[in-house]
PDB file of N, CA, C and O in Angstrom, chain B, residues numbered from 101:
ATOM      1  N   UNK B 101     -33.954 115.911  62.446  1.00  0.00           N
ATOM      2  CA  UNK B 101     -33.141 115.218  61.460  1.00  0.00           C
ATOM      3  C   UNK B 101     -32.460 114.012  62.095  1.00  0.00           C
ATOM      4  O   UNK B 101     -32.238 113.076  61.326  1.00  0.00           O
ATOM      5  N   UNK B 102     -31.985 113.833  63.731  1.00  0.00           N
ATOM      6  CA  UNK B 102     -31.543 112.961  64.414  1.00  0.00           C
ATOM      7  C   UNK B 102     -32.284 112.168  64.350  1.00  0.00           C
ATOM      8  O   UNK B 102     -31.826 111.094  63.961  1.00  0.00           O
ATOM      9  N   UNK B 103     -33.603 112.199  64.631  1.00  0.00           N
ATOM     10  CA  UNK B 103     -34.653 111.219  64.611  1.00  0.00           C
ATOM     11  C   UNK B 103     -34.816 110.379  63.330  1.00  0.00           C
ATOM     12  O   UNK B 103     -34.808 109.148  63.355  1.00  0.00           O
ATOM     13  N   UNK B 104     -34.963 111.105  62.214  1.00  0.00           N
ATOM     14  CA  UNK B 104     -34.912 110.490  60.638  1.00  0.00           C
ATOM     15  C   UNK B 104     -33.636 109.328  60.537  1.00  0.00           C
ATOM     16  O   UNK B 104     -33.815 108.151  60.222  1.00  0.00           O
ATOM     17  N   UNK B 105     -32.398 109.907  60.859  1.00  0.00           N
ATOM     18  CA  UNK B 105     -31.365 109.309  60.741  1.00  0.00           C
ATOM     19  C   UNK B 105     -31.128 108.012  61.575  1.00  0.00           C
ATOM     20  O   UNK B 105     -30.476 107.046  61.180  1.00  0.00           O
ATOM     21  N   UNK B 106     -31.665 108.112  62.619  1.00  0.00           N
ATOM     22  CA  UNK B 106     -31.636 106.886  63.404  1.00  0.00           C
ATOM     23  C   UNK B 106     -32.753 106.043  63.077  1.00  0.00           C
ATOM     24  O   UNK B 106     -32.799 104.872  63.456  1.00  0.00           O
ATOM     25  N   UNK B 107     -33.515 106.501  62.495  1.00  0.00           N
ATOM     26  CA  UNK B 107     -35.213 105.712  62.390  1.00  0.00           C
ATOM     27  C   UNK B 107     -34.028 104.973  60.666  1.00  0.00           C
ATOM     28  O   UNK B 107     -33.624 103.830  60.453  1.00  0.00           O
ATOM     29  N   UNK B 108     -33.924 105.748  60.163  1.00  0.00           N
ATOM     30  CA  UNK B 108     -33.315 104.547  59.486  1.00  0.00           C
ATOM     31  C   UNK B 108     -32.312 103.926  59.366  1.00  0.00           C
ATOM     32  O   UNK B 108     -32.078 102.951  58.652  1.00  0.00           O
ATOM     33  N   UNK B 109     -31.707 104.448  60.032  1.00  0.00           N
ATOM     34  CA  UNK B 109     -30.245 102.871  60.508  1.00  0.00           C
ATOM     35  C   UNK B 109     -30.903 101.907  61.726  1.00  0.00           C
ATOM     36  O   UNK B 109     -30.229 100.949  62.104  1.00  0.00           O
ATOM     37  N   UNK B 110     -32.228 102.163  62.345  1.00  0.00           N
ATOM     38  CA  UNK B 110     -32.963 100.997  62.550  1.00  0.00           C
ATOM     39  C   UNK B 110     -33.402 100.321  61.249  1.00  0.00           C
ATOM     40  O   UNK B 110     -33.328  99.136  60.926  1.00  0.00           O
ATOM     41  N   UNK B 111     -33.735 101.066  60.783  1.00  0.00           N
ATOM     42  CA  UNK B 111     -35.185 100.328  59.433  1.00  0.00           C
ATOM     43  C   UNK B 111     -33.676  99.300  58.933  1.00  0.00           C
ATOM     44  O   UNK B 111     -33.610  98.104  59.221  1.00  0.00           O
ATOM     45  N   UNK B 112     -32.502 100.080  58.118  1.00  0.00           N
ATOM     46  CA  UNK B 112     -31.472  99.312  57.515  1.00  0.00           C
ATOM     47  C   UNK B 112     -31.193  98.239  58.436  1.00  0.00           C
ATOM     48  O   UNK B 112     -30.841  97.238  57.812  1.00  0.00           O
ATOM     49  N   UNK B 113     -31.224  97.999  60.172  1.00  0.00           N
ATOM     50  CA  UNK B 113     -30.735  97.032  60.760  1.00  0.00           C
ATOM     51  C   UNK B 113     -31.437  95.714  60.713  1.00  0.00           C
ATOM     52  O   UNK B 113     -31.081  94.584  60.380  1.00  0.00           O
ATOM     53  N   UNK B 114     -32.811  96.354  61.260  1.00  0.00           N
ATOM     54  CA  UNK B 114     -34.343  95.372  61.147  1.00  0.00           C
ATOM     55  C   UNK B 114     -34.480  94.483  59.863  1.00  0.00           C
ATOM     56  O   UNK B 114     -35.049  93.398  59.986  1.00  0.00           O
ATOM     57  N   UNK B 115     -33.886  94.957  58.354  1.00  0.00           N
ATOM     58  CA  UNK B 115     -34.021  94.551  57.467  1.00  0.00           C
ATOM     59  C   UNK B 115     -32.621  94.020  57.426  1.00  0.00           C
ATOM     60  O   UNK B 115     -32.975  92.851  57.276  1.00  0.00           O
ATOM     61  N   UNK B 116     -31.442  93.951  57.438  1.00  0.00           N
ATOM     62  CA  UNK B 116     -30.258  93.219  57.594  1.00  0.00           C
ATOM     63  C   UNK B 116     -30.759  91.827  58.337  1.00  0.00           C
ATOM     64  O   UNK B 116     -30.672  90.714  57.820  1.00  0.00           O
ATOM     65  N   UNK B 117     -31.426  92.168  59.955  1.00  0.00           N
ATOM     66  CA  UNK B 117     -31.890  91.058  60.877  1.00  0.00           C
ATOM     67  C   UNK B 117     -32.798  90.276  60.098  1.00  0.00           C
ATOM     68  O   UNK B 117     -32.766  89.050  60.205  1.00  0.00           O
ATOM     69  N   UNK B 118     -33.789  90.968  59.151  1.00  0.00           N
ATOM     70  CA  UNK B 118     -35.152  90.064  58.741  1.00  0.00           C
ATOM     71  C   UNK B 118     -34.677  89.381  57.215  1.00  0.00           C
ATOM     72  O   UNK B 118     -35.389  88.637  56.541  1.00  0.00           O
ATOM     73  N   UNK B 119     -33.493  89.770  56.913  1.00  0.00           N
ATOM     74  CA  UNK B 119     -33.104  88.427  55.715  1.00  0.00           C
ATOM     75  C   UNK B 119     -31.988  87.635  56.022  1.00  0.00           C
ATOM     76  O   UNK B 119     -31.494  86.945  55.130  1.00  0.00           O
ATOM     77  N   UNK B 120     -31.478  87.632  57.255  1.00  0.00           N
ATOM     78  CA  UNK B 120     -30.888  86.643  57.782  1.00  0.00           C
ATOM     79  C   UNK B 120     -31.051  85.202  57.717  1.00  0.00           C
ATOM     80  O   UNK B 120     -31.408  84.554  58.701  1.00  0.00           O
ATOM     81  N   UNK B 121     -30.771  84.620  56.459  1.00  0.00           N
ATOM     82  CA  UNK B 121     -31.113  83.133  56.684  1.00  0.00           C
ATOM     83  C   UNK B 121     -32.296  82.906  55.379  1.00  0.00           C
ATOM     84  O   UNK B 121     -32.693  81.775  55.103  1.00  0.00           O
ATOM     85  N   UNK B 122     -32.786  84.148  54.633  1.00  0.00           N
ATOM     86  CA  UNK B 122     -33.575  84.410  53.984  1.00  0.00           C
ATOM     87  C   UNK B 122     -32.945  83.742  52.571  1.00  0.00           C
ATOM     88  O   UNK B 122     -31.777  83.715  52.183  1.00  0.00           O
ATOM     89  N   UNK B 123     -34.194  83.206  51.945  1.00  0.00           N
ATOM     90  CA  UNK B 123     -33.632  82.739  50.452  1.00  0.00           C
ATOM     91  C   UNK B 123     -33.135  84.112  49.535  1.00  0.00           C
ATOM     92  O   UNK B 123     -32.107  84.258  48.872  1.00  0.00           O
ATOM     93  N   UNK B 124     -34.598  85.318  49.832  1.00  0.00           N
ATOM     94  CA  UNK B 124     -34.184  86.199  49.037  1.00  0.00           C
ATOM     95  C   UNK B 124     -33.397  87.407  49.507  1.00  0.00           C
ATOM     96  O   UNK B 124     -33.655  88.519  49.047  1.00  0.00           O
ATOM     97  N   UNK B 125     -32.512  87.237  50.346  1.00  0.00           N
ATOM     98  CA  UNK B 125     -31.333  87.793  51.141  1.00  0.00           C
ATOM     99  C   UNK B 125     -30.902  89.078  49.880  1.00  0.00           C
ATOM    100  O   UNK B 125     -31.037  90.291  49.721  1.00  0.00           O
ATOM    101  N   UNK B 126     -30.373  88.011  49.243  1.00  0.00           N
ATOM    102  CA  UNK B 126     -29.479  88.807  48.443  1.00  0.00           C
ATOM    103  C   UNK B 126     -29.963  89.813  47.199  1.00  0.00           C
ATOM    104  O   UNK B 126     -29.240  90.570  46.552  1.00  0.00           O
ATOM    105  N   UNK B 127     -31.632  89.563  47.032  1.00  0.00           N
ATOM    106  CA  UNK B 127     -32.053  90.365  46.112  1.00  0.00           C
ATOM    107  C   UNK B 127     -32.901  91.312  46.841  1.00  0.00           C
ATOM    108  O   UNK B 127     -33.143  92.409  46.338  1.00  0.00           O
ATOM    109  N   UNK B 128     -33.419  90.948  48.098  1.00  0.00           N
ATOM    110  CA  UNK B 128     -33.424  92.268  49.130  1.00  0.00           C
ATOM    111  C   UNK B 128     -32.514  93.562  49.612  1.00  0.00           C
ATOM    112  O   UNK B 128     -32.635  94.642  50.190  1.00  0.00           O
ATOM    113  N   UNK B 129     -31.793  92.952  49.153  1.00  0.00           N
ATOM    114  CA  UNK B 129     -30.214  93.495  49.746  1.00  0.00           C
ATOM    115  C   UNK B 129     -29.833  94.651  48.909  1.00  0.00           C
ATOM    116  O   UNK B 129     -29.400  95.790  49.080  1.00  0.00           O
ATOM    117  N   UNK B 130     -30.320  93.550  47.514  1.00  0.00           N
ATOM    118  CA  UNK B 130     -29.242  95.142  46.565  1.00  0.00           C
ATOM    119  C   UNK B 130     -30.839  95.543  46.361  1.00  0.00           C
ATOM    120  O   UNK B 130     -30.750  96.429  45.511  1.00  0.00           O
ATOM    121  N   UNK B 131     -32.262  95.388  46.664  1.00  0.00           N
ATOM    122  CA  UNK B 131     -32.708  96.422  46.289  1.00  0.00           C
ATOM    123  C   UNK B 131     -32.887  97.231  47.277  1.00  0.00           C
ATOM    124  O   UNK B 131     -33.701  98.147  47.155  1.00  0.00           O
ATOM    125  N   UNK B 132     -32.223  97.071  48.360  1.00  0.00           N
ATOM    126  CA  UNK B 132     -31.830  98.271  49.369  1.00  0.00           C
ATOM    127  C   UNK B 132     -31.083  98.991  48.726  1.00  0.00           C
ATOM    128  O   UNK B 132     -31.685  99.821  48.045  1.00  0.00           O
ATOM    129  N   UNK B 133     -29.882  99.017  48.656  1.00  0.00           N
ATOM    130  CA  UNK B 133     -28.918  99.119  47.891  1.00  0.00           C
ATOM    131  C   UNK B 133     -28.772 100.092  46.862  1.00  0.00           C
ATOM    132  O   UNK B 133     -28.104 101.124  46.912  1.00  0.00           O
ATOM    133  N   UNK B 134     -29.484  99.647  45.901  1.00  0.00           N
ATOM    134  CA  UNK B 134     -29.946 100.159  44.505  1.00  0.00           C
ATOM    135  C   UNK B 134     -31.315 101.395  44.433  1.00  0.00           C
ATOM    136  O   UNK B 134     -31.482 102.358  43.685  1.00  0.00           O
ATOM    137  N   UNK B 135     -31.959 100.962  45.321  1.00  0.00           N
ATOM    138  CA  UNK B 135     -33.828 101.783  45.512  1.00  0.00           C
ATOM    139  C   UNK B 135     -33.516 102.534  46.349  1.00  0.00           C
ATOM    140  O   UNK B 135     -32.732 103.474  46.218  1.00  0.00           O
ATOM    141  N   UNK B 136     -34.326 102.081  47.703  1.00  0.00           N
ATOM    142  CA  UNK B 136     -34.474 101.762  48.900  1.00  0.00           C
ATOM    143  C   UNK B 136     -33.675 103.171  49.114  1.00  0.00           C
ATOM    144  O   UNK B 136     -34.165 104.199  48.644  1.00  0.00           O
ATOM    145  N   UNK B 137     -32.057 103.217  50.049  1.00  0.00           N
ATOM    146  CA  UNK B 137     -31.006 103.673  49.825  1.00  0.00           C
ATOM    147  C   UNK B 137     -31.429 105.099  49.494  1.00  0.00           C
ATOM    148  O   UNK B 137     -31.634 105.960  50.349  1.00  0.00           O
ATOM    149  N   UNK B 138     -31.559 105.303  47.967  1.00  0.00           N
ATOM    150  CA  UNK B 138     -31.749 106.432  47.294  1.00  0.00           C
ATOM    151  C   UNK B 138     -32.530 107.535  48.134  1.00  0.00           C
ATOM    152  O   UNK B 138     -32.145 108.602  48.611  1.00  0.00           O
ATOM    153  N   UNK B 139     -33.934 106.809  48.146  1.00  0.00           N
ATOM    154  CA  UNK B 139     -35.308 107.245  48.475  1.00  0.00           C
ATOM    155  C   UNK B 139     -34.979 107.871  50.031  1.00  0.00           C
ATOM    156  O   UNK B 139     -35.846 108.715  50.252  1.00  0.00           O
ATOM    157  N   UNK B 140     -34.180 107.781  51.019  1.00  0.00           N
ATOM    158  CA  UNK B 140     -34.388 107.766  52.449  1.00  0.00           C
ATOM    159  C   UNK B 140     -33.372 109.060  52.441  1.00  0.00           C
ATOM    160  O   UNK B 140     -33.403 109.848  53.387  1.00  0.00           O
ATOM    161  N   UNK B 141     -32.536 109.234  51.419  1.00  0.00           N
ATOM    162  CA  UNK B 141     -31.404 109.893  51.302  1.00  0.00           C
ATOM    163  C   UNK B 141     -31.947 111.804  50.543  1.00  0.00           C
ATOM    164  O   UNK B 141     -31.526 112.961  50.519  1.00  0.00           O
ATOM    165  N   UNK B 142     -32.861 111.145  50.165  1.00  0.00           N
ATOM    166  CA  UNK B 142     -33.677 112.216  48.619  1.00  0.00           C
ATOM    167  C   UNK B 142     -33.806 113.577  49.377  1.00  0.00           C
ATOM    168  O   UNK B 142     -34.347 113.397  50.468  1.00  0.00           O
ATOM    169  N   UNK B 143     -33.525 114.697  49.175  1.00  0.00           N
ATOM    170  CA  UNK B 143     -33.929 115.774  49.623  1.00  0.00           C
ATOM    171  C   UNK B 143     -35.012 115.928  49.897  1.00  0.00           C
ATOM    172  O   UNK B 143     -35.219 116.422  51.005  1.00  0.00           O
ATOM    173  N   UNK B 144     -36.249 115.566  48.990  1.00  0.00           N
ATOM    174  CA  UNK B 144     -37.434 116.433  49.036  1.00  0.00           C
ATOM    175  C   UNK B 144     -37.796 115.157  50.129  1.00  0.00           C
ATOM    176  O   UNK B 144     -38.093 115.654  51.215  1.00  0.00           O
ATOM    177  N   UNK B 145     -37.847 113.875  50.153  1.00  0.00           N
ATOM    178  CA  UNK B 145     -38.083 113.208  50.848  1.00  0.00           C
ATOM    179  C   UNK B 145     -37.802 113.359  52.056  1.00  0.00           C
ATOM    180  O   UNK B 145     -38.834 113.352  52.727  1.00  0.00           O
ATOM    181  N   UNK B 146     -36.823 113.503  52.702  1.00  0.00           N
ATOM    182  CA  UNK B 146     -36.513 113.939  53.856  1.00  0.00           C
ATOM    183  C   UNK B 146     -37.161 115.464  54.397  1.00  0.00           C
ATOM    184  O   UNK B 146     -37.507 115.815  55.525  1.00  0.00           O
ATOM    185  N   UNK B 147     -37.162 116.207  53.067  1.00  0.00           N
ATOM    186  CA  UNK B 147     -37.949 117.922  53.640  1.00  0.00           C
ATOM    187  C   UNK B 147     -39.684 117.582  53.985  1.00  0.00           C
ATOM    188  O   UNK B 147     -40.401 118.241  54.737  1.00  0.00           O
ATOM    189  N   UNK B 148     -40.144 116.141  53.049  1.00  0.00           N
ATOM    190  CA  UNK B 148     -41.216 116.316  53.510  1.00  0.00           C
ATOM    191  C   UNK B 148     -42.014 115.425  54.597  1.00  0.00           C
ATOM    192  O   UNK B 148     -43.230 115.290  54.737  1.00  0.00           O
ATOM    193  N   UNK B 149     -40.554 114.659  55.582  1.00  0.00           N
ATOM    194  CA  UNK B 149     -40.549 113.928  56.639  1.00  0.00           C
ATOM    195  C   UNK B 149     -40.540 115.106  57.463  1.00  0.00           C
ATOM    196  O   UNK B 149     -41.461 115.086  58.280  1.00  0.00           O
ATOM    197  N   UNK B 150     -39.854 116.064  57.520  1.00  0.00           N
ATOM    198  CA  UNK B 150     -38.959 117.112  58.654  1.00  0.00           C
ATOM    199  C   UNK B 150     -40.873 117.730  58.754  1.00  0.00           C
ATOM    200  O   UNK B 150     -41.605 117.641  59.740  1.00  0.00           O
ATOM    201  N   UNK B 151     -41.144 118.194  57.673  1.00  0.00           N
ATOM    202  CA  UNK B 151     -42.040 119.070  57.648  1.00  0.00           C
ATOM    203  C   UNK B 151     -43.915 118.170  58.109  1.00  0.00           C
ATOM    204  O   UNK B 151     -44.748 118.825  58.734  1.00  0.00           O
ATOM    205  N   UNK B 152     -44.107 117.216  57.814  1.00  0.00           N
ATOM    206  CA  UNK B 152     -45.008 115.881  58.093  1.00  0.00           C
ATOM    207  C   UNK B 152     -44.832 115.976  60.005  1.00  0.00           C
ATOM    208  O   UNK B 152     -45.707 116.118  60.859  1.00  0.00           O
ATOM    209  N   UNK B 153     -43.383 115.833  60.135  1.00  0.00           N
ATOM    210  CA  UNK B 153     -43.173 115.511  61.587  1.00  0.00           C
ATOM    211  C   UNK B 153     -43.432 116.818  62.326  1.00  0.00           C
ATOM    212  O   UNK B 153     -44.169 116.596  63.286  1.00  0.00           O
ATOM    213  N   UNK B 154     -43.070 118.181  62.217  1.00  0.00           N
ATOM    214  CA  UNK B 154     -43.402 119.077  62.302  1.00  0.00           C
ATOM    215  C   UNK B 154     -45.174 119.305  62.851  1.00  0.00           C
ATOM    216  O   UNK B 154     -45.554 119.582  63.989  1.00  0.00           O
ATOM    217  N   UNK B 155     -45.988 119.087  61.653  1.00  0.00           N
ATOM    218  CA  UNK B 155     -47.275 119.364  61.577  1.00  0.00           C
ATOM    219  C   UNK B 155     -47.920 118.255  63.011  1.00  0.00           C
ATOM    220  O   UNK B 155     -48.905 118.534  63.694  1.00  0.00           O
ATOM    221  N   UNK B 156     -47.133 117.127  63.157  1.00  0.00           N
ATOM    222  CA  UNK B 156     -47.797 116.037  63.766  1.00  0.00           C
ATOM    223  C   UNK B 156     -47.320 116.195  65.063  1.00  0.00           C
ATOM    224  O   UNK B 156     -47.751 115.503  65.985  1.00  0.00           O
ATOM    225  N   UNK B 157     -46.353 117.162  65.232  1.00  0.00           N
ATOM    226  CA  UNK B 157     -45.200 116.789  66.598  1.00  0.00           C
ATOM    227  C   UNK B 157     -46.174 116.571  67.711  1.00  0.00           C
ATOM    228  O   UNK B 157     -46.120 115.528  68.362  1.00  0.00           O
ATOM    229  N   UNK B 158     -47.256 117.699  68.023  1.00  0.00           N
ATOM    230  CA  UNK B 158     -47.968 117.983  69.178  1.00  0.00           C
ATOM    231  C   UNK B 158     -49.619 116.949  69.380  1.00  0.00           C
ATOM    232  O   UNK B 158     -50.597 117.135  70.104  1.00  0.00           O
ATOM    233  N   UNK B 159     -49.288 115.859  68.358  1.00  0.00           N
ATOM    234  CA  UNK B 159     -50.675 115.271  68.515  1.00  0.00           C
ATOM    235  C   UNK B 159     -50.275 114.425  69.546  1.00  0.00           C
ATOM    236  O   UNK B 159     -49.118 114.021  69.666  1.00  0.00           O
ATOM    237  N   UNK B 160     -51.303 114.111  70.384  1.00  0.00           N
ATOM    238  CA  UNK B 160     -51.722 113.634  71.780  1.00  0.00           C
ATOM    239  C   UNK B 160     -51.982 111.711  70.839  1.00  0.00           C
ATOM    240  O   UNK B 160     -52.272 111.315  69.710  1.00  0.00           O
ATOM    241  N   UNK B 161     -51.651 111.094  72.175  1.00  0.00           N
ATOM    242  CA  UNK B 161     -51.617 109.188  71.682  1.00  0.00           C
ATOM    243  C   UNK B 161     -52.970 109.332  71.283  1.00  0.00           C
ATOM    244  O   UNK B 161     -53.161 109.074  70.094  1.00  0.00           O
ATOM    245  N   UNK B 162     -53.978 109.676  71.955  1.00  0.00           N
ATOM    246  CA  UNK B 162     -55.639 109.771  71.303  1.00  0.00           C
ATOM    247  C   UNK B 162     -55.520 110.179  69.565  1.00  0.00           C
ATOM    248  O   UNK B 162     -56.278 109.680  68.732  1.00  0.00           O
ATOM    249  N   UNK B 163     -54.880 110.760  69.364  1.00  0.00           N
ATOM    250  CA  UNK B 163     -54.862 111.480  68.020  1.00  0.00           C
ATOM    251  C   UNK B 163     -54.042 110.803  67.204  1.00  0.00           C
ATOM    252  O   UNK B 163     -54.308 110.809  66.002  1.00  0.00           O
ATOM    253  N   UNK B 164     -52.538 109.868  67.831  1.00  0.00           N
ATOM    254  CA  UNK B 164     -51.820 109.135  66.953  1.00  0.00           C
ATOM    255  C   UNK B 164     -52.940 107.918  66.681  1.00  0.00           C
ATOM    256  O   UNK B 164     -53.049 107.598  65.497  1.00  0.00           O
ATOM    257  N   UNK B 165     -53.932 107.078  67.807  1.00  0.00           N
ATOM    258  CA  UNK B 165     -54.360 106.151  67.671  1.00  0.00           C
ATOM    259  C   UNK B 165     -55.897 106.530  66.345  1.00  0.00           C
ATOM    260  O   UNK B 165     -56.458 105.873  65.468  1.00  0.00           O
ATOM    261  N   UNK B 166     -55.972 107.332  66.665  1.00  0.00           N
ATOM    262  CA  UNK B 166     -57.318 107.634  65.522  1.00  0.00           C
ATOM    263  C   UNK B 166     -57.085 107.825  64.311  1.00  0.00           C
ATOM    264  O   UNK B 166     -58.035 107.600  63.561  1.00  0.00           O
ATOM    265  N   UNK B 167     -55.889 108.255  63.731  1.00  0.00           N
ATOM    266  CA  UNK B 167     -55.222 108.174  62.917  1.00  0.00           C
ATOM    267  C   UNK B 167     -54.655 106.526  61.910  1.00  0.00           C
ATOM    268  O   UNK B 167     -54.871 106.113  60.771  1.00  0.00           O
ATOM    269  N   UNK B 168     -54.002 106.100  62.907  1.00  0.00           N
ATOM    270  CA  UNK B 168     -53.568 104.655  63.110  1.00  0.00           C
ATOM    271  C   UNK B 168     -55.111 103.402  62.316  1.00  0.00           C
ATOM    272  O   UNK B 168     -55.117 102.467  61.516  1.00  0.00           O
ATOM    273  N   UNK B 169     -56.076 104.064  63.060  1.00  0.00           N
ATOM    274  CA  UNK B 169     -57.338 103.242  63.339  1.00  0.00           C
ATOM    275  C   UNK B 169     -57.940 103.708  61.242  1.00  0.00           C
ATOM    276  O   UNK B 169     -58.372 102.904  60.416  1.00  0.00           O
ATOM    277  N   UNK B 170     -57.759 104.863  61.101  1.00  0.00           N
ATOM    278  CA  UNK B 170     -58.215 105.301  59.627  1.00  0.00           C
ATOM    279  C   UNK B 170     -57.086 104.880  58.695  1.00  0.00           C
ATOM    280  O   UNK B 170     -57.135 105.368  57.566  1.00  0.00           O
ATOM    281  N   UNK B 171     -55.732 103.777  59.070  1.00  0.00           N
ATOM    282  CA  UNK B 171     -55.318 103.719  57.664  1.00  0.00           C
ATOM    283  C   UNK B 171     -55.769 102.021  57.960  1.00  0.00           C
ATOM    284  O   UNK B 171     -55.672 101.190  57.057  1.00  0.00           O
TER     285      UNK B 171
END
């Protein structure tokens, strides 16, 4: 759950940093805000990160990259 939580107060920072200076700053912003926000927060969303991360914990970089390579 530490991991989730920090992966997105990066994602929220990265996206603060990447409309910096941005025309559409401010309609990025609230659809963080408004969407975005919601979705990262969602129960089932998060149960089916915990549980995703779970299934994947023990795959080897060979197995993240073959993966990677099929999307």
């Amino acid at each position: 759950m530490i991991k989730f939580l920090s992966a997105t107060a990066a994602i929220c920072v990265m996206a603060s940093a990447a409309t910096a200076g941005n025309p559409y700053s401010d309609t990025l912003t609230s659809l963080v805000d408004s969407t975005i926000s919601g979705w990262v927060t969602d129960p089932a969303v998060v149960a089916a990160i915990i549980a995703q991360n779970a299934e994947t914990a023990s795959y080897s970089d060979d197995q993240v990259a073959e993966l990677d390579a099929l999307w």
